[in-house]
VOGU-3710 file (C-alpha; in Angstrom, 3 decimals, decimal comma):
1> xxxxxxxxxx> 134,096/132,893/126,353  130,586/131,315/126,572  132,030/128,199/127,582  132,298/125,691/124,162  129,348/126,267/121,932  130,466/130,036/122,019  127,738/131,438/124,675  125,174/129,879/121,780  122,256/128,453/123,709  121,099/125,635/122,392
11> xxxxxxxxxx> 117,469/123,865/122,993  116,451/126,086/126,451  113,314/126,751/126,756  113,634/130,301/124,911  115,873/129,154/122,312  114,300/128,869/118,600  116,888/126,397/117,671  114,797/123,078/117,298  116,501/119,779/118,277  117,016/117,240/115,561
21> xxxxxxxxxx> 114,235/114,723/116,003  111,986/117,375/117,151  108,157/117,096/115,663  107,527/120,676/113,553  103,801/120,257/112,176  104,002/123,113/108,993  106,399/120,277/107,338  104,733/117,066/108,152  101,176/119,026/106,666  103,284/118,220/102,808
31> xxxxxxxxxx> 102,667/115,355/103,331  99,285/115,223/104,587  98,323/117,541/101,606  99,902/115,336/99,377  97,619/112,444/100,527  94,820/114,481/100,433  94,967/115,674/96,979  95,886/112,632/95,462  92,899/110,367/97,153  90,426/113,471/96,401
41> xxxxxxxxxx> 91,985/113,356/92,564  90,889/109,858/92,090  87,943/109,839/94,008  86,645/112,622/92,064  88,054/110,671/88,904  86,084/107,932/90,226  82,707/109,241/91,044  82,418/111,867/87,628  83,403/108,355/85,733  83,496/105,341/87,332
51> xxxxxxxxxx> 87,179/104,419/86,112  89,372/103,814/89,436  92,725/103,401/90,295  93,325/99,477/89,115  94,717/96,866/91,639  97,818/94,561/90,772  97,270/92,618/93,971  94,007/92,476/92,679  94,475/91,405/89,240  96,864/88,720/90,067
61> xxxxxxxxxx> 95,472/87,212/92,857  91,449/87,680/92,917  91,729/88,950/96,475  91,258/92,528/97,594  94,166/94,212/98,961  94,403/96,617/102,079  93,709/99,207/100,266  91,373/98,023/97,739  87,684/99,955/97,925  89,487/103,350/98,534
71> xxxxxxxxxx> 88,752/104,768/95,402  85,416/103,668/95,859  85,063/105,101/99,717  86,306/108,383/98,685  83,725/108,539/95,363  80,534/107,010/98,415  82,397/110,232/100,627  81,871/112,830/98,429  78,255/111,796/97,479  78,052/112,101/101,701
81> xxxxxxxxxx> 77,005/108,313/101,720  79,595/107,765/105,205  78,000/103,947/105,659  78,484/102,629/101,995  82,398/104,712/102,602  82,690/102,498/105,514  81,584/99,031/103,709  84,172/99,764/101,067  87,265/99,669/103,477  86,244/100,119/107,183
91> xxxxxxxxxx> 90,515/100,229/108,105  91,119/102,668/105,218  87,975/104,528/106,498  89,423/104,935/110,371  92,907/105,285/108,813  91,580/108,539/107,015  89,478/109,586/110,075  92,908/109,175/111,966  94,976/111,396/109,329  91,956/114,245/109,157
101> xxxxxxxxxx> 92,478/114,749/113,116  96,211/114,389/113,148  96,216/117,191/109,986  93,535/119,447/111,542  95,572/119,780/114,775  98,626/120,139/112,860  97,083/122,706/110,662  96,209/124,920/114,098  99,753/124,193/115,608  101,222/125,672/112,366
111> xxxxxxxxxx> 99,084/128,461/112,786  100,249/129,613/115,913  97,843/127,312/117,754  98,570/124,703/120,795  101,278/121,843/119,892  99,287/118,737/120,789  101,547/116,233/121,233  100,427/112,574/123,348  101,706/112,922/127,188  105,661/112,830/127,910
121> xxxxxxxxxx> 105,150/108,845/129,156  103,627/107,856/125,749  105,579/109,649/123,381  108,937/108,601/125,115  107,821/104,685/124,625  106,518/105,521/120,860  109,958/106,294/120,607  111,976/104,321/121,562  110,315/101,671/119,543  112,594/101,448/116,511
131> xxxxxxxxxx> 111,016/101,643/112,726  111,468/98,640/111,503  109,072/97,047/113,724  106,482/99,778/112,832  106,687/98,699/109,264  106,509/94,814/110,894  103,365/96,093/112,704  102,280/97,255/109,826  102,251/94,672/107,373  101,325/91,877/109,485
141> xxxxxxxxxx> 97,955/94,271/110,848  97,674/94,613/106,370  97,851/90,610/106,121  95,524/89,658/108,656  93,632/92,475/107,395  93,853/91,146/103,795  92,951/87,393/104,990  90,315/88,330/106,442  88,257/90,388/104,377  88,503/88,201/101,707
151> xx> 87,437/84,988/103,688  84,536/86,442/105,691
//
């Protein structure tokens, strides 16, 4: 009766049921809060006292990591200086512009709002790209990155 999932639907259009690797924006905004609390904790830290998060890269090597000036951007951000924010870390700067877009559509999706999701063509080749090379992507963008801040 129902054929073999027991006349269940599964994944039509009207069905509720979400498919596995299907994108649901009220738990991925966690983890946006998460970073968002934690970066406004030390920049507040930061700009009521001047102590900041310290660097090991830092420390051992003399050269600024990726992420190094962070604290510092997010203590110029809440004094509203956006250009000294910018000269701190200009990739962590468009790396949180990035984030604050991606969570304030997330936050309306989760609210009943429009899903925004990139067109069908894009998001099909996005995925099929597996994660490992992401996190290759990734770390060779935050070495050149890294050479080349503290060279120039």
């Amino acid at each position: 009766m129902g054929g073999q999932n027991g006349g269940v639907s599964h994944g039509t259009a009207g069905s509720t049921a979400y498919r596995a690797n299907e994108f649901r924006a009220a738990p991925a905004l966690k983890y946006v809060g998460g970073f968002f609390g934690l970066g406004l904790g030390l920049s507040v830290l930061y700009a009521t006292t001047g102590v900041g998060a310290p660097c090991p890269f830092r420390t051992f090597t003399g050269w600024e990591c990726p992420l190094c000036g962070g604290t510092r951007m997010g203590g110029a951000l809440l004094h509203g200086d956006v250009a000294a924010a910018f000269a701190f870390n200009p990739l962590a700067f468009i790396g949180l512009g990035v984030v604050t877009v991606l969570g304030g559509l997330w936050i309306l999706e989760a609210l009943g709002g429009p899903k925004f999701r990139p067109p069908r063509r894009v998001a099909d080749r996005l995925v099929r790209v597996h994660p490992t090379t992401w996190l290759i992507v990734g770390l060779v963008v935050a070495t050149i990155y890294t050479v080349l801040r503290n060279l120039l």
